[in-house]
VEXDREN-2710 file (C-alpha; in Angstrom, 1 decimal):
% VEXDREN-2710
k/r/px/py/pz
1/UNK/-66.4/30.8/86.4
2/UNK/-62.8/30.1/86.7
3/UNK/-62.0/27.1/90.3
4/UNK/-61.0/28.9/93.5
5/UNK/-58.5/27.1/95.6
6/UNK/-59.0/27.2/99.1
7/UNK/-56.0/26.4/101.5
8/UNK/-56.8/24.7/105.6
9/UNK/-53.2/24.3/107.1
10/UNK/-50.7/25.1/109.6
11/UNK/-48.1/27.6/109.8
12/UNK/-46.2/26.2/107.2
13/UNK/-48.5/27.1/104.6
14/UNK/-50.2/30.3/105.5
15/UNK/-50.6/33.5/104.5
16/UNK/-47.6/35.9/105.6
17/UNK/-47.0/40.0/105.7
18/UNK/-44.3/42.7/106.1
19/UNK/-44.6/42.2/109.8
20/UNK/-43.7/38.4/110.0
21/UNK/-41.1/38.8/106.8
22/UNK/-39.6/36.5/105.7
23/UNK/-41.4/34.1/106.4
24/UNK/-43.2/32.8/104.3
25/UNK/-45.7/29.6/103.5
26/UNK/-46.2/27.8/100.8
27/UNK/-49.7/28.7/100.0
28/UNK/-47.4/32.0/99.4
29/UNK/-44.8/29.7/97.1
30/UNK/-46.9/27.7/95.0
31/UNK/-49.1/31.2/93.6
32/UNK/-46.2/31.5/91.3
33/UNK/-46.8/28.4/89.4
34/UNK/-51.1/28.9/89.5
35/UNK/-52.3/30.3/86.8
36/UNK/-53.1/34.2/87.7
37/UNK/-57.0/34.1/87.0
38/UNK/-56.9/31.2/89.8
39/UNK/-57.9/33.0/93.3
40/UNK/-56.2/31.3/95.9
41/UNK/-57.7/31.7/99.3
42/UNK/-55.5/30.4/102.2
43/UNK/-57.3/29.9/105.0
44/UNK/-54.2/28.4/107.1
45/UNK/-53.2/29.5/110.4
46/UNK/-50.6/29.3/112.5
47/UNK/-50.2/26.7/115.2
48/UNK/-53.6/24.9/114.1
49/UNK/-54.1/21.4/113.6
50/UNK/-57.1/19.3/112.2
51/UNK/-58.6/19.9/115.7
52/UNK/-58.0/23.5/116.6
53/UNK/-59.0/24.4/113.0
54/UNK/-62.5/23.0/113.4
55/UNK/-62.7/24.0/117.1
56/UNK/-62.2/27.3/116.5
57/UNK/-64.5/27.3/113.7
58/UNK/-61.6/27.8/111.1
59/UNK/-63.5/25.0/108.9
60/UNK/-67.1/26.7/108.8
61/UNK/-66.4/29.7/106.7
62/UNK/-64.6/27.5/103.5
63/UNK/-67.9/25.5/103.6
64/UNK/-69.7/28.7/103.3
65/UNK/-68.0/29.9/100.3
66/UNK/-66.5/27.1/98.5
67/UNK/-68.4/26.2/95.7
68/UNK/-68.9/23.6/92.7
69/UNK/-65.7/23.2/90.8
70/UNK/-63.2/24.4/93.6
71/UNK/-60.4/22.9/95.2
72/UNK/-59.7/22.3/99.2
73/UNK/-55.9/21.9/99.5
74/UNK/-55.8/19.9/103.2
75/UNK/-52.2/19.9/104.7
76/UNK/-52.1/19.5/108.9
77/UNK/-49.7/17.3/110.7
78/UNK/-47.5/19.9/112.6
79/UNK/-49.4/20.4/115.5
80/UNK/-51.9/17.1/115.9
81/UNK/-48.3/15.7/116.8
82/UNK/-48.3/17.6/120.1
83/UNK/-49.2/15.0/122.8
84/UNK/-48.7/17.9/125.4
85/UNK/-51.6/20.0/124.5
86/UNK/-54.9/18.5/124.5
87/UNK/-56.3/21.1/122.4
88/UNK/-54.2/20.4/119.3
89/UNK/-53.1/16.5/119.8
90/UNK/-55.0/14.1/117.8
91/UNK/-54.5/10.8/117.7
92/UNK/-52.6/9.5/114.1
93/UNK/-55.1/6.7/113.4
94/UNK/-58.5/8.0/115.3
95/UNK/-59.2/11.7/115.7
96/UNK/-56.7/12.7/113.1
97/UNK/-58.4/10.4/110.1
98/UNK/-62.1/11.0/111.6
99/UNK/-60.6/14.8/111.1
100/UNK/-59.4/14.2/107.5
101/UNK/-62.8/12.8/106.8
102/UNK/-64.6/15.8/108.0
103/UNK/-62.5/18.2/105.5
104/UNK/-63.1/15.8/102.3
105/UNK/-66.7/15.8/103.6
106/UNK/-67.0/19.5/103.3
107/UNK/-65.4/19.7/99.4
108/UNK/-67.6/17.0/98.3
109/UNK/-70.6/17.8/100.0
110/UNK/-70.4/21.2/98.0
111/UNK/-69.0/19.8/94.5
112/UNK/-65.7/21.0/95.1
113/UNK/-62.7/18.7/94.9
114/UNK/-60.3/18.0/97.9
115/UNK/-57.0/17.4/97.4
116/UNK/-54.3/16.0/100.9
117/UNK/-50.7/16.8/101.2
118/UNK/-48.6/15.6/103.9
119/UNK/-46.6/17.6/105.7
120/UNK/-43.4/19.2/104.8
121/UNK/-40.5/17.9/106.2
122/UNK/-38.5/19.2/109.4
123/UNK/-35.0/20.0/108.5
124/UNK/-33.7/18.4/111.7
125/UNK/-30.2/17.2/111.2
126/UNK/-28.7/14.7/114.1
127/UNK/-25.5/14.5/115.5
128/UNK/-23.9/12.3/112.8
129/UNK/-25.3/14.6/110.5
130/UNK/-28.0/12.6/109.3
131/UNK/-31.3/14.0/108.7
132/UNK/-34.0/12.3/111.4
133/UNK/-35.9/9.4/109.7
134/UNK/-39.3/9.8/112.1
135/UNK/-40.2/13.2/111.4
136/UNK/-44.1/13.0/110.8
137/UNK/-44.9/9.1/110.3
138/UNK/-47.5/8.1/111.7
139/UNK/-49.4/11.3/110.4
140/UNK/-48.2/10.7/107.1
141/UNK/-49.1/6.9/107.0
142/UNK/-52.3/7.7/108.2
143/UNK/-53.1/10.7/105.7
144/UNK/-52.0/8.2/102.8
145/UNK/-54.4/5.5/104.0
146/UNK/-57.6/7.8/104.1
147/UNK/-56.0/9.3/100.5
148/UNK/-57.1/5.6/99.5
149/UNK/-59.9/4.3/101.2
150/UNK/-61.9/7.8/100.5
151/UNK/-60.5/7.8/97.4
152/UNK/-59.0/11.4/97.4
153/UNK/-55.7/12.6/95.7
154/UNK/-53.2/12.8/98.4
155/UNK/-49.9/14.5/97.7
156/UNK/-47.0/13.5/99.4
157/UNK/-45.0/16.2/100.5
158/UNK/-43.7/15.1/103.3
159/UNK/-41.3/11.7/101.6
160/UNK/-41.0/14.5/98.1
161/UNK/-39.0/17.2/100.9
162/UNK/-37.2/14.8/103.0
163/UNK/-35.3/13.4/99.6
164/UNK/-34.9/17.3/98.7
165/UNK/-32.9/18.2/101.8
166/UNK/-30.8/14.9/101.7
167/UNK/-29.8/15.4/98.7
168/UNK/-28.9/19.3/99.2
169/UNK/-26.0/20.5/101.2
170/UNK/-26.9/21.6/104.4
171/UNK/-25.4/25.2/104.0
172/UNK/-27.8/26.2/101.1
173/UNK/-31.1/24.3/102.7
174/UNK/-30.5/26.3/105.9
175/UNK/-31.9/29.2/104.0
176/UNK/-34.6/28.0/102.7
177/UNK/-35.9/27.9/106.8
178/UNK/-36.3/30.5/109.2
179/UNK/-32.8/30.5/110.5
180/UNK/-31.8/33.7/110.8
181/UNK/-28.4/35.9/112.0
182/UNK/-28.6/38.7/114.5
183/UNK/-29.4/41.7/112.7
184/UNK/-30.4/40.2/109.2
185/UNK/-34.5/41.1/109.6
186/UNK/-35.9/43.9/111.3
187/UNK/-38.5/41.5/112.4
188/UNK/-35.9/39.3/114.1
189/UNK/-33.4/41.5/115.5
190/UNK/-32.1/38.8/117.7
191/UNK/-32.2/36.3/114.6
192/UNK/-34.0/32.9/115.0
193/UNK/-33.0/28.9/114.6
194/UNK/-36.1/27.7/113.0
195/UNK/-35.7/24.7/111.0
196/UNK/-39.8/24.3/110.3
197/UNK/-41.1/27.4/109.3
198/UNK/-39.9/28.6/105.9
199/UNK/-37.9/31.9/104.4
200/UNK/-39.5/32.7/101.1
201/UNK/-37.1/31.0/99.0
202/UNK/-38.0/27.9/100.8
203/UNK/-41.8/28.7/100.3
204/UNK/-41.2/28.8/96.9
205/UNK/-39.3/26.0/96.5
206/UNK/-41.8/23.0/98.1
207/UNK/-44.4/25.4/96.6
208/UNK/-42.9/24.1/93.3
209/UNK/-43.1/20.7/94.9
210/UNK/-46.6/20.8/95.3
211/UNK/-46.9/22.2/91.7
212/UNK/-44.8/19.2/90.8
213/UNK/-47.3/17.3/92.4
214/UNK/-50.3/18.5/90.7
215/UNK/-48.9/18.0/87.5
216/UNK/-48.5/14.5/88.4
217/UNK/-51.9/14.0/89.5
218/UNK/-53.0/15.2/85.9
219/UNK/-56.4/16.4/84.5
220/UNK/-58.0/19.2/86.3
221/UNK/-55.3/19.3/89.2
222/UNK/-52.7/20.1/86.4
223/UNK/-54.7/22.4/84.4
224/UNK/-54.3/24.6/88.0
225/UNK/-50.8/25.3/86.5
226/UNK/-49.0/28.1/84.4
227/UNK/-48.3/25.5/81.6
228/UNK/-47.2/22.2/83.2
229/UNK/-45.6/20.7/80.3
230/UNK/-43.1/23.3/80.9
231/UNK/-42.7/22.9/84.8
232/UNK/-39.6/20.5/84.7
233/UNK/-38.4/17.4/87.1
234/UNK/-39.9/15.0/88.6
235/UNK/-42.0/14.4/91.5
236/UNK/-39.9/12.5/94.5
237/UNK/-42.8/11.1/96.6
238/UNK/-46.0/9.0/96.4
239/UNK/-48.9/10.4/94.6
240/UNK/-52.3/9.1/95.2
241/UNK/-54.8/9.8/92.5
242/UNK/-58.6/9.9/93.0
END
């Protein structure tokens, strides 16, 4: 029986249609580098953090199903940031880890393998033109720490995209995010200036990130991949292997 990978995240990772085109997440992006007999089943949802997700018993059907052999790909950050809304906000260092814990709980506890990302980068240029250096810290600190003391392969998106859009021009990363010109998308008549949610270029590009990543991490994570040896660069952040 061929691993299943099962995807709990935020809106920058979930599952898009027609009616929200284009944008796109990257548990959209990374299918094309899995190999095709791989089901991926995203789970993500917009808006959710480790909180919400559990709350609203987001977390209780992937224990159901996931099996021996599977992967749970964990990526939230986003929204446990949100001091002002006591239903998402966690806590980077108590309820966010405790969180964490509880998603590499349910892999484990049913043979399956979990694997953290950190979050993806906001494109949010200052005034001097500089990319902001704050953008997801603490969250990111934190999900690297429980990557080690749980011993769980963390990928680190969120240090592999910042270095991506510094080093791009700021005309062509636009595009990869949801910012949009009056008229361009039916779905956006009124066009949009969105520079956290992705357009599916941009899916696909940290999708190939995370693929990058994988193929870092080696063993079974890489044999996920349409043949790795072939999936060129090199991974810009900090991987944690198990």
């Amino acid at each position: 029986m061929k691993p299943r990978i099962f995807w709990a995240g935020d809106s920058t990772v979930t599952q898009n249609d027609y009616t929200t085109y284009p944008q796109s997440g990257i548990g959209q992006g990374i299918r094309l580098f899995i190999k095709k007999e791989i089901e991926i089943k995203n789970h993500a949802m917009n808006g959710r953090s480790t909180k919400s997700f559990i709350d609203e018993f987001r977390l209780a059907p992937i224990y159901d199903e996931i099996t021996k052999g599977d992967f749970l790909f964990i990526e939230f950050g986003h929204n446990d940031e949100k001091v002002q809304d006591p239903s998402r906000y966690t806590d980077p260092y108590g309820e966010y880890r405790i969180n964490l814990e509880k998603y590499i709980n349910v892999a484990r506890n049913k043979g399956a393998y979990p694997v953290l990302i950190t979050s993806l980068y906001r494109r949010n240029f200052l005034e001097d033109g500089t990319l902001s250096q704050i953008e997801h810290r603490d969250y990111q600190e934190s999900m690297k720490n429980t990557a080690k003391e749980c011993q769980v392969p963390c990928i680190d998106l969120c240090t592999a995209s910042k270095k991506l859009l510094e080093s791009t021009p700021k005309e062509i990363s636009e595009n990869w995010f949801m910012n949009l010109k009056p008229g361009e998308f039916p779905n956006f008549p009124e066009g949009k200036e969105d520079n956290t949610h992705l357009q599916w270029n941009g899916a696909m590009i940290f999708g190939r990130i995370v693929a990058l990543g994988l193929k870092a991490l080696g063993g079974r994570y890489a044999d996920l991949l349409i043949e790795p040896d072939k999936l060129t660069g090199v991974f810009e952040g900090e991987i944690i292997n198990e």
